[in-house]
Residue, then its C-alpha position, 0 to 999 in steps of 0.5 A: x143874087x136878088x130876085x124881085x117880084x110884083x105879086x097881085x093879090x089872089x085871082x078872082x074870076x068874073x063870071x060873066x052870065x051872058x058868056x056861061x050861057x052861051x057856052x052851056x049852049x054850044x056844049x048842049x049842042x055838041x052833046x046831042x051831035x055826039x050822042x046821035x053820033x053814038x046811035x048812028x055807030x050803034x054804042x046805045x050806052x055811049x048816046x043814052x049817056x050823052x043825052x042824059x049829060x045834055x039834059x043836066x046842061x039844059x038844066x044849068x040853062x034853065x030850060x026844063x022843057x029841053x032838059x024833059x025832052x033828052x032825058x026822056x029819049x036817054x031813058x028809051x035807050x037805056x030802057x032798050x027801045x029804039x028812038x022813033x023818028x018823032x023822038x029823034x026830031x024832038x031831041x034835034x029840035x030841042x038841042x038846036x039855039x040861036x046864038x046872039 
């Protein structure tokens, strides 16, 4: 039996910047509905640690300031306070992004 084959030299992706960011967006934003899901259902533990993932997201985005927001309203949690209604607007604010 002959088998033949067409082989391709190994794989390498192209990273596309516009792509990845748009991607760190959407995750970012999923992260905090859950996270504020978690609250809602009282898992404190569950919302701190999707916070805290959301603040790396928009960290690998560059946007410190929204990094600075959701890690601070992590911090509270995992400190035991609850998150005033200003904390909660911030941390919707912040996880909110246009899409172009």
């Amino acid at each position: 039996m002959i088998v033949e084959g067409n082989f391709v030299s190994s794989y390498q992706p192209k990273v596309d910047p516009f792509v990845q960011q748009q991607i760190l967006t959407i995750a970012k934003y999923r992260q905090t509905q859950i996270a504020e899901t978690k609250l809602q259902q009282g898992d404190r533990a569950g919302a701190a640690t999707m916070l805290q993932t959301a603040a790396k997201t928009a960290l690998q985005m560059g946007d410190k300031n929204a990094a600075t927001v959701l890690q601070t309203s992590a911090t509270r949690l995992q400190s035991g306070e609850e998150l005033s209604e200003s904390d909660k607007k911030k941390t919707r604010i912040v996880s909110k992004t246009v899409l172009k």
